[in-house]
C-alpha positions in Angstrom: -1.2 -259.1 116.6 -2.8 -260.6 118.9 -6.4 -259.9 119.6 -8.5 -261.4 122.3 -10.7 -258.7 122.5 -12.4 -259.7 118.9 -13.2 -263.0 119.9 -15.3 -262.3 122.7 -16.7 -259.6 120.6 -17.5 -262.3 118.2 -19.3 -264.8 120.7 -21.3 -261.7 122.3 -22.6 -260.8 119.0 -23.5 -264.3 118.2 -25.1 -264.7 121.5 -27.3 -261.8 120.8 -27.9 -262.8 117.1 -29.2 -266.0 118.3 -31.6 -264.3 121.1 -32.7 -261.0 119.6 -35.4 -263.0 117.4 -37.3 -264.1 120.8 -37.1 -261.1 122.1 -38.9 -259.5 119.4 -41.5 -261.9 119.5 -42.2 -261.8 123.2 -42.4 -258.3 123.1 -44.5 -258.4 119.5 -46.8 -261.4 120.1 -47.8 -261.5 123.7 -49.6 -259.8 126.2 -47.5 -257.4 127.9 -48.0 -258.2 131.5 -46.6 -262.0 130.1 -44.0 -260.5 127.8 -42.6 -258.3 130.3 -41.2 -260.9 132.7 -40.4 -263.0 130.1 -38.4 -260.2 128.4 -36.2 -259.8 131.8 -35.9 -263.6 132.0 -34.2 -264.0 129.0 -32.5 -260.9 129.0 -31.0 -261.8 132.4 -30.0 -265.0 130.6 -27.7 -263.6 127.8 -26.3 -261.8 130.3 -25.0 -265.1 132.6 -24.4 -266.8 129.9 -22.0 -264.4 128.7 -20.8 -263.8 132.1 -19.7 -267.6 131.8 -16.6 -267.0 129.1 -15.0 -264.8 131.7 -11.6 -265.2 130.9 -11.7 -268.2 128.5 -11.6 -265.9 124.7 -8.9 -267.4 122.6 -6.0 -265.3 121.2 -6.2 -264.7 117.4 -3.7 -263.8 115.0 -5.7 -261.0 113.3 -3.3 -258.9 110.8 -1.4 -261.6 108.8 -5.2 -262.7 107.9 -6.4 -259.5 106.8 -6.3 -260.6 102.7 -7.8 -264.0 103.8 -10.4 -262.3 105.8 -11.2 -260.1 102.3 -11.7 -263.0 100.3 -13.9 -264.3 102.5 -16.3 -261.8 102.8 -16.2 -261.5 99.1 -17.4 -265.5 98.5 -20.1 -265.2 101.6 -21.2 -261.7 99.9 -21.5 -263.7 96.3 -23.1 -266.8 97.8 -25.7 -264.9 99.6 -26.2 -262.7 97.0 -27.5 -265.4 94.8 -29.3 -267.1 97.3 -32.7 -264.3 96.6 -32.8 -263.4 100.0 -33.3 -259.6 100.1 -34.4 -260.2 96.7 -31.4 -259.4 94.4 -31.2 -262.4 92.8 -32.6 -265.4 91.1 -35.3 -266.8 94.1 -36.1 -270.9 94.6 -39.9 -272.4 94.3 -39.8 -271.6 98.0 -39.5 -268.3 98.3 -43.1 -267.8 97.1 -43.8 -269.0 100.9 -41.1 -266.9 102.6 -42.0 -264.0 100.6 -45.7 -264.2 101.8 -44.9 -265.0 105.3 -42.0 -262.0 105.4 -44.9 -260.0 103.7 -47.3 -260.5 106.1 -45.2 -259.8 109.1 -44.1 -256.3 107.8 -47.7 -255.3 107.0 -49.7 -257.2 109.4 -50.4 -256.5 113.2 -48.9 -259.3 115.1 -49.7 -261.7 116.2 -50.9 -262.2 112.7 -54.1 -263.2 111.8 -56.3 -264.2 108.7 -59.7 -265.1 107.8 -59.3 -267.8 105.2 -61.4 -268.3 102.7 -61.4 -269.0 99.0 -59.9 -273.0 99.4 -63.3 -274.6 98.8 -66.0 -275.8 101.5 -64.2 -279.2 102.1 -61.0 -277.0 102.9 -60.4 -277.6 107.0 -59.5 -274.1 107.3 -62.4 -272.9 105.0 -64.2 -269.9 106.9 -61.7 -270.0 109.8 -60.0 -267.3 111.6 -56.4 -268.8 111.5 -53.3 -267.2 113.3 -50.0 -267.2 111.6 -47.7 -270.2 113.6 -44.1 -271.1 112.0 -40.3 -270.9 112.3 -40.9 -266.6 111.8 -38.3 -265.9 113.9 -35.6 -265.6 111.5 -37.5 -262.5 109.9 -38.7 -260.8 112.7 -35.9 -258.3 113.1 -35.9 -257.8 109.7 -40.0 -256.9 109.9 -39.7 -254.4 112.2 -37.3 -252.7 110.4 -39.7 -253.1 107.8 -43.0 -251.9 109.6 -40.7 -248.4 110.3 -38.9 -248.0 107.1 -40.7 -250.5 104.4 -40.5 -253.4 102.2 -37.3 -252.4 100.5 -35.6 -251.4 103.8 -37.0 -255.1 105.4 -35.3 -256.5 102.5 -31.8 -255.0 102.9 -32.0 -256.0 106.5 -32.3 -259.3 105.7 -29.6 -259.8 103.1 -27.4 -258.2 106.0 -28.3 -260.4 108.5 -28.3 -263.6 106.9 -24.3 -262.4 105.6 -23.8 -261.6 109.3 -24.9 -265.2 110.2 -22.8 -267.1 107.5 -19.7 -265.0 108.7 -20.6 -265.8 112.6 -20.5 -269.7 111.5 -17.5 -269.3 109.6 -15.5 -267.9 112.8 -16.9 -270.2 114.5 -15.6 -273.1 112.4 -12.1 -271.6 112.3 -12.2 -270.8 115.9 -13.3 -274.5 116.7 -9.9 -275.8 114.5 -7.9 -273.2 115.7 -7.2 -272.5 112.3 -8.4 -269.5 109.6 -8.4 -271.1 106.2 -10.2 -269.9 102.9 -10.8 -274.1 102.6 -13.4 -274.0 105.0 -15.7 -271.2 103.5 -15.3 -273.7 100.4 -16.0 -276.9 101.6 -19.1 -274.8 103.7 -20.6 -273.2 100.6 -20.1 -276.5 98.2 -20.5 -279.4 101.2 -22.9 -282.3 99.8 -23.4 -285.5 99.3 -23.6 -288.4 96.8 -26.9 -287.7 96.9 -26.3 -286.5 93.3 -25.5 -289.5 91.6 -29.0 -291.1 91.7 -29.7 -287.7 90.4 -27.6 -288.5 86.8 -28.7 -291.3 87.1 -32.3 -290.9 86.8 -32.1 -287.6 84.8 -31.0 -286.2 82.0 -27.9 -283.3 82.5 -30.3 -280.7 81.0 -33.1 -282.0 83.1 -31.0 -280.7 86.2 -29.6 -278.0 85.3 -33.2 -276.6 84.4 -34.9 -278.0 87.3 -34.7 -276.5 90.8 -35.3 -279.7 92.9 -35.4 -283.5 92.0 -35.6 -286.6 93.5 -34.8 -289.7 93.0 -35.9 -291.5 95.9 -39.3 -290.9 96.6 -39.6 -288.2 99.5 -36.6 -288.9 101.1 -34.4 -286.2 101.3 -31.5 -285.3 103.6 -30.3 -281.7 104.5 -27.4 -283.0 101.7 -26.2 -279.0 100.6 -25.6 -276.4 102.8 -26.5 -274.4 99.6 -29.3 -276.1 99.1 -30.3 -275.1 102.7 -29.5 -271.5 102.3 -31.3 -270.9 99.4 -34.7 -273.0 100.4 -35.0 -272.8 104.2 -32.6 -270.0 105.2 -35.3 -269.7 108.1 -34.6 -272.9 109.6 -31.0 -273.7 109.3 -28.8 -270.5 109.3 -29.3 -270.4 113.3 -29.4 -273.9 114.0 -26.1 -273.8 112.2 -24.2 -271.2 114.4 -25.8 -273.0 117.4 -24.3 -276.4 117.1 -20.9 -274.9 115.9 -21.0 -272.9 119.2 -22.0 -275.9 121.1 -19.0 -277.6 119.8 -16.8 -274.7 120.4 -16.1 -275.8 123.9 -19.9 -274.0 125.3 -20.1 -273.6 129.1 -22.4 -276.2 130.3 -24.3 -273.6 132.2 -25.2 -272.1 128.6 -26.3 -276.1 126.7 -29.9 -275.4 127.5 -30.6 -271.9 126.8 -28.6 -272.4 123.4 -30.6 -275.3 122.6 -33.8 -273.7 123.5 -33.3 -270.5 121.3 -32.7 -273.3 118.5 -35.8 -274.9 119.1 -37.8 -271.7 118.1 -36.0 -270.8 115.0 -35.6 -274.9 113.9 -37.6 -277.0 116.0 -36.7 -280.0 113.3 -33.2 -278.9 113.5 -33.5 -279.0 117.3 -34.1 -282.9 117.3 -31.1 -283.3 115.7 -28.9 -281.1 117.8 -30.0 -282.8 121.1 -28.2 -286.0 120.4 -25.1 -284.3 120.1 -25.7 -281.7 122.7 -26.3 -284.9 125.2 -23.2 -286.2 124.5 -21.3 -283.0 125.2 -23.1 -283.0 128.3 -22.7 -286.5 129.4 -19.2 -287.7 128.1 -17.4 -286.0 131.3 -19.5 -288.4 133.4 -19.5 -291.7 131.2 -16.0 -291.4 131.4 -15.5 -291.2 135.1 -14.3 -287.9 135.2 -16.9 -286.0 137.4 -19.5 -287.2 139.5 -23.2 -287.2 139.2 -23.5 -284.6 141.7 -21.2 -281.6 140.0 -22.6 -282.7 136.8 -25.5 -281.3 137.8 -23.9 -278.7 139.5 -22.4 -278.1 136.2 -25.5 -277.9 134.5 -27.4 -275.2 137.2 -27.7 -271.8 136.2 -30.5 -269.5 136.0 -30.0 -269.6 132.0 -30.3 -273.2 131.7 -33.1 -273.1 134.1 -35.7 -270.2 133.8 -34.1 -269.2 130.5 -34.6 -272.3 128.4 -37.6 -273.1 130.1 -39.5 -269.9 129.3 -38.1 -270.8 125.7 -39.2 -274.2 125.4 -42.8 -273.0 127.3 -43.5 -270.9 124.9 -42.1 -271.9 121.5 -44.5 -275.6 122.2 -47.6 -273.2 123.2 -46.7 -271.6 119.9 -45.9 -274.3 117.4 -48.9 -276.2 118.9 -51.3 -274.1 117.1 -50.1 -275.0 113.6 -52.4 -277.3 112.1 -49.9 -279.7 109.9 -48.0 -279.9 113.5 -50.9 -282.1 114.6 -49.8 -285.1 111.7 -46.9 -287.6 112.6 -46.8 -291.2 110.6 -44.4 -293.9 110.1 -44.0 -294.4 106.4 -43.0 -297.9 105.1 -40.0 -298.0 102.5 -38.9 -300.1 99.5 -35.8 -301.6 101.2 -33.1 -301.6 98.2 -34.2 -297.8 97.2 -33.5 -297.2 101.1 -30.4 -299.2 101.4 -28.8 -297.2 98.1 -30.6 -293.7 99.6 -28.0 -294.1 102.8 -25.3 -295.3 100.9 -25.1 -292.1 98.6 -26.7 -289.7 101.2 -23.8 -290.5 104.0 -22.8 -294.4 103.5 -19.5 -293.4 101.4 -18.8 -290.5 103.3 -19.3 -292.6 106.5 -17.0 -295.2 105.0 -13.8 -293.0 104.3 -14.1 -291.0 107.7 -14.2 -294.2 109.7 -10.3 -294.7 109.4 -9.9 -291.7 111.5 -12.8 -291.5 113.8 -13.8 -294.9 114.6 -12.9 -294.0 118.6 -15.0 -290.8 117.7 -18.6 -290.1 119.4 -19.7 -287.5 117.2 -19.5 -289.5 114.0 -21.1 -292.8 115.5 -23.8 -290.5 117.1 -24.3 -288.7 113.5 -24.6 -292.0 112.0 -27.0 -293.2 113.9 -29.2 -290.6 113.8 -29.3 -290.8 110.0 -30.2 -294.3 109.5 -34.2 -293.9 110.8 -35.0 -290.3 109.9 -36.7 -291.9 105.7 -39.3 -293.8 108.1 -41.0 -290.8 109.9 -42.9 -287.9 108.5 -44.3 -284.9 109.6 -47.0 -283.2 108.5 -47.7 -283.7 104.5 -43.6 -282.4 103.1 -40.3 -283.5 103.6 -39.5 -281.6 106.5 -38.7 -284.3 109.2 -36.0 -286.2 107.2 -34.4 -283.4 105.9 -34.4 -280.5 108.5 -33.7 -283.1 111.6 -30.5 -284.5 109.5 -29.3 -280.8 109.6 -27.1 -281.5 112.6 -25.9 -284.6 112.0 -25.1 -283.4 108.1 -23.5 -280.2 109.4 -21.1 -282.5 111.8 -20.2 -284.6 109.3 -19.0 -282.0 107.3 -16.5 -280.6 110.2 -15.2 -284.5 110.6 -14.4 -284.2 107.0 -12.5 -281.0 107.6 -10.5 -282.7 110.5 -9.6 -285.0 108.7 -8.3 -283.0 105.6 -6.3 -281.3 108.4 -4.9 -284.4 110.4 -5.0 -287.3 107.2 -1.3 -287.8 106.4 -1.7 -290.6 103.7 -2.1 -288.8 100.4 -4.2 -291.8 98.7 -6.6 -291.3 101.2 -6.7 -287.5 101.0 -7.1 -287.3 97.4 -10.2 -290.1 97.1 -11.7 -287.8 99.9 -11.2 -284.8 97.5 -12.5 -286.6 94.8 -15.2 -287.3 97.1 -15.9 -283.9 97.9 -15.7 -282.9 94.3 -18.5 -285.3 93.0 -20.6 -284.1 95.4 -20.1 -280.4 94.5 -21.5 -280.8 91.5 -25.2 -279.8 93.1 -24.6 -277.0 95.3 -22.6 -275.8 92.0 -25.8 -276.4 89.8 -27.6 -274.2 92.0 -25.5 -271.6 92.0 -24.9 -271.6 88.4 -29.0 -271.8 87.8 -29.3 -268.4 90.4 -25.9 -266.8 88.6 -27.3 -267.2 85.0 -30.7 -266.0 85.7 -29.6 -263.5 87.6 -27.7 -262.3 84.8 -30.7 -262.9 82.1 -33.4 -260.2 83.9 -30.5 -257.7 84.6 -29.5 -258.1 80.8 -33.4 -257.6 80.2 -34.0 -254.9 82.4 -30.8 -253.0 81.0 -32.1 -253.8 77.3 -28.5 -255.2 76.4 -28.7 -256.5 73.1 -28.0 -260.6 73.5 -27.2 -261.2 69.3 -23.7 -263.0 70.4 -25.1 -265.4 72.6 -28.3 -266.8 70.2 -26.0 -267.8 67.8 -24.2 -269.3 70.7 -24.8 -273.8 71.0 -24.2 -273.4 74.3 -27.5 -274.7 76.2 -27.5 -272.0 79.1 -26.6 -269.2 76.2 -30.0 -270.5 74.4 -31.8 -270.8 77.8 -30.8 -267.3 77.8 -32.2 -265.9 74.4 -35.6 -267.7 74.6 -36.3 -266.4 77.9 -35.5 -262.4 76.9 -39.0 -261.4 76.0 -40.3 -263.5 79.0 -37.9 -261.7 81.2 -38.8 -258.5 80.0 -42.4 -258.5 80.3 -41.9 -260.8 83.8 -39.8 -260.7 86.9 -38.0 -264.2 86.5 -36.0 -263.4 89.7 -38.9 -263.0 92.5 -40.6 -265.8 93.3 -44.1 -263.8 94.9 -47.2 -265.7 93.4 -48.9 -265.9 96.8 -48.1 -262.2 98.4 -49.9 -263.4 101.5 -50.3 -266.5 102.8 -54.1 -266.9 102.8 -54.0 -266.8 99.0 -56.0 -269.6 97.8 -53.3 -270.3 95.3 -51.5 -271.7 98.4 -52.1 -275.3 98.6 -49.7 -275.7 101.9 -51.8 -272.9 103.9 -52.0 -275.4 107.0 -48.0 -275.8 106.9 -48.3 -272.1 108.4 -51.4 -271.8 110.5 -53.9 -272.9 112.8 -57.7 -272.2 113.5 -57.5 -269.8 116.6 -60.2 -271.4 118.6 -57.9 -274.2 118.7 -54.9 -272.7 119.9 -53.9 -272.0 123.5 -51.5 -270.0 122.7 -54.1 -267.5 121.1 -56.3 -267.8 123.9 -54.1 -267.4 127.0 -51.0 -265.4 125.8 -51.1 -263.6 122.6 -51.7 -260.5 122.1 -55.4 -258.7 120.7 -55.5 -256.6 118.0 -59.1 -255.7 118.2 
C-alpha cells in the first residue's frame, strides 16, 4: 500500500527533532524579551521550511515491509540499549562527563552556573564564577522532562529519543536509495575502518577487548565507528547525522542554511565538515551551467535561510565563545610515515576500492579531501577537531559504500569490499561485546545468580566475568558517574565545558539571571 502520508510525517518529525533543542534553549537560557522574538523566528522557520516539500513526499511501499520494519527496531533497540545512554547498560569513560553535564541541567537553574573551586591556586578557573557552555543541546528536552518528573524519568526520555534519532537516520538512508533493506541498519551499526589493524598490531587481543579506547597513532583519531560515536559522543553526532542524510535527501535549497545552522549548535565540529558537502549541493547546479547566478540566489532566499539560520548561527558563536578550551587552536606537526599509514587504514583502502565507481563522483573526491588535513589541527587540549569534523565526510563514505554494494555488478569486487567491511567490524563488534558482557555481569550480580559454570570456564570473557562478581556486587560497574557535577575537582577537563562569566558576552548581554 502505498503511503505518502508517512513520509512527510517522517520529514516533519525530523524537522522538529532537529529544532526543538534550540528552542528549549532560547526559551531556557535567555532573557525573555530576546528569547521571545527569537522563539517566533525560528518557529516561523520550521514552518517554511516545511511548507517547502509541498507536494514532493515519496510513495512508500509500507505493508510488505512490516517484518523488515520489526527487525529493525529490534537491532536499533539492542544497539542503543548497550550504548548506556538512559543508563541501562554498560557506560564508556565518557559518560562520567555526560552524566555530570545531564546532571547539572536537570538540577541546576539555567543558564547554569558554578563557582569553581577545589583545582588548586594555579588552576585558571580557580575561584571563578564559570557558566556551563557546550554541545547541551542534545539533552535539553530530555532535562526538562527531568526538572518535572526526575532523574529516572530524564533518563527514559533520553533512551527514547536517541532510538527516535537512529530510526529517523535509518529512513532517511532508505529513503535516499529508494530502497528498505535490513543491510543498511547493519552496515550503519558496524560501519568502520581499518583503523583497527594498527590496533592488532600494536596490542595484544586481550589488551582490546579489555580496553575501551586505544590508539595507535598518537592523537589522531577519525570518527572511524558509528558505534564508537554513539556510545562516546551521542551529543555531537546523532543530529549531525540525520542532518547531512536529510541534506542529501534531495533538501529544498530554501531549507540548506537553517539545517546547517541547527547542526552547528548540537556539533559545531561536525558542522565544518558538513559545509563542504552542503556547498557543493548548493553550487553544483551552477558549476554546471544549469541555472544562473541570479536564480541561484533566488533559490537560496527564504526567510529560513535568512533570519532563521542567522539567529542560529548569532547565537550558538555568542554561546560557544564563552567556553574557555574554545579559545586554543594549533597546528600540530606529524611524523610523516605514522601519518601516511594513519590515512591509508583510516580511509586510504576504502578510498581505493570505491574509486572504480565514483571517480566522476563529487561527494567522494570532496570527502577525501577533507580527510587528508584534519591530523594537523587541534582544538583545544582532546581529539575533538580530527575526529568530530571527519564525522561527515566518514558518514558519506559510508553511503558510497552502500551504493556501490547496490549498483557493483562484478562479484570479485563485491566480495573484497565485504571482506573489507568485515575487517573493519571487528571494533564496533568489540564494543558491543565489552557493553553486552558487562551488562550481563552486574545484572548477574545484582540478581545473585550463582556463576559456578562459568569459573571453571577457560574462556577469557567467562573469567573476566567471575573475578569481577564481588566487585560488581559491592560497585555499579555499569554507570560511569565519578564527577556527578561538573565542577568536581576530580574533573581534569573542567575548561572543555565552561568559561569565566566576566569573560563571556553571551552572559553579559543575553542570558538569563538567576539571582
Amino acid at each position: 500500500m502505498k503511503n505518502v502520508r508517512l513520509d512527510k510525517s517522517l520529514i516533519y518529525a525530523a524537522y522538529i527533532y532537529i529544532t526543538i533543542p534550540f528552542i528549549v534553549f532560547l526559551t531556557g537560557w535567555i532573557k525573555w524579551y530576546y528569547s521571545i522574538p527569537l522563539c517566533v523566528i525560528i518557529c516561523a522557520s520550521l514552518f517554511f521550511c516545511l511548507n517547502e516539500y509541498k507536494n514532493s513526499f515519496i510513495s512508500i511501499y509500507v505493508k510488505p515491509h512490516r517484518r523488515k520494519i520489526i527487525i529493525a527496531l529490534c537491532f536499533i533497540l539492542i544497539w542503543v540499549f548497550f550504548s548506556g545512554i538512559g543508563g541501562f547498560s554498560y557506560q564508556t569513560w565518557d559518560h562520567n562527563f555526560r552524566n555530570a553535564i545531564f546532571r547539572d541541567l536537570v538540577t541546576h537553574d539555567w543558564p547554569v552556573l558554578y563557582q569553581v573551586k577545589g583545582f588548586g591556586s594555579n588552576h585558571p578557573l580557580e575561584g571563578q564564577t564559570c557558566m556551563m557552555a557546550y554541545y547541551i543541546g542534545y539533552w535539553l528536552p530530555s532535562a526538562i522532562i527531568g526538572k518535572v518528573f526526575g532523574w529516572h524519568a530524564a533518563n527514559v526520555f533520553l533512551f527514547l529519543w536517541t532510538v527516535a534519532g537512529v530510526l529517523l537516520v535509518f529512513y532517511f538512508i532508505c529513503r535516499l536509495f529508494k530502497l528498505f533493506s535490513i543491510k543498511f541498519l547493519l552496515l550503519f551499526i558496524f560501519w568502520g575502518t581499518a583503523y583497527v589493524i594498527g590496533l592488532f598490531i600494536k596490542y595484544p587481543v586481550t589488551t582490546l577487548i579489555k580496553s575501551e579506547a586505544v590508539l595507535w597513532a598518537g592523537n589522531m583519531f577519525y570518527a572511524d565507528n558509528n558505534t564508537g560515536l554513539l556510545y562516546w559522543v551521542f551529543n555531537q553526532s546523532l543530529t549531525p547525522w540525520l542532518i547531512i542524510i536529510l541534506v542529501l535527501n534531495h533538501i529544498p535549497h530554501k531549507n540548506i542554511f537553517f539545517l546547517s545552522g541547527l547542526c552547528f549548535f548540537q556539533g559545531p565540529l561536525a558542522f565544518l565538515g558538513l559545509l563542504p558537502f552542503a556547498g557543493y549541493i548548493l553550487f553544483k547546479e551552477y558549476f554546471k551551467k544549469q541555472i544562473s547566478f541570479r536564480r541561484l540566489i533566488s533559490a537560496l532566499s527564504s526567510f529560513q535561510n535568512i533570519a532563521g539560520a542567522f539567529s542560529i548561527l548569532l547565537v550558538s558563536i555568542l554561546f560557544f565563545s564563552s567556553n574557555s578550551a574554545a579559545q586554543r587552536f594549533a597546528f600540530v606537526p606529524r611524523n610523516v610515515w605514522v601519518y601516511l599509514l594513519f590515512i591509508f587504514l583510516s580511509f586510504g583502502i576504502i578510498a581505493f576500492l570505491l574509486f572504480h565507481r565514483n571517480r566522476k563522483e563529487p561527494l567522494f573526491y570532496i570527502s577525501i579531501l577533507l580527510l587528508l588535513p584534519l591530523p594537523f589541527f587541534q582544538l583545544g587540549y582532546g581529539l575533538d577537531f580530527c575526529a568530530r569534523v571527519s564525522i561527515a565526510p566518514m558518514f558519506i563514505l559510508m553511503l558510497l559504500v552502500m551504493k556501490n554494494l547496490l549498483e557493483e555488478r562484478t562479484v570479485f569486487r563485491k566480495n573484497i569490499l565485504i571482506a573489507y567491511l568485515s575487517i573493519c567490524s571487528i571494533l564496533p563488534s568489540l564494543q558491543i561485546l565489552r557493553s553486552v558482557t558487562l551488562t550481563s555481569l552486574q545484572y548477574l550480580s545484582d540478581s545473585n545468580t550463582s556463576l559456578s559454570a562459568l569459573s571453571h570456564s577457560n574462556n577469557f570473557i567467562a573469567k573476566k566475568i567471575t573475578s569481577k562478581v564481588s566487585e560488581a556486587r559491592d560497585h555499579n560497574l555499569l554507570i560511569k558517574d565519578d564527577f556527578y557535577t561538573l565542577d568536581n575537582p576530580l574533573n581534569y577537563s573542567v575548561g572543555n565545558f565552561m568559561g569565566p562569566v566576566n569573560q563571556s558576552f553571551f552572559y553579559k548581554y543575553l542570558a538569563k539571571r538567576t539571582d
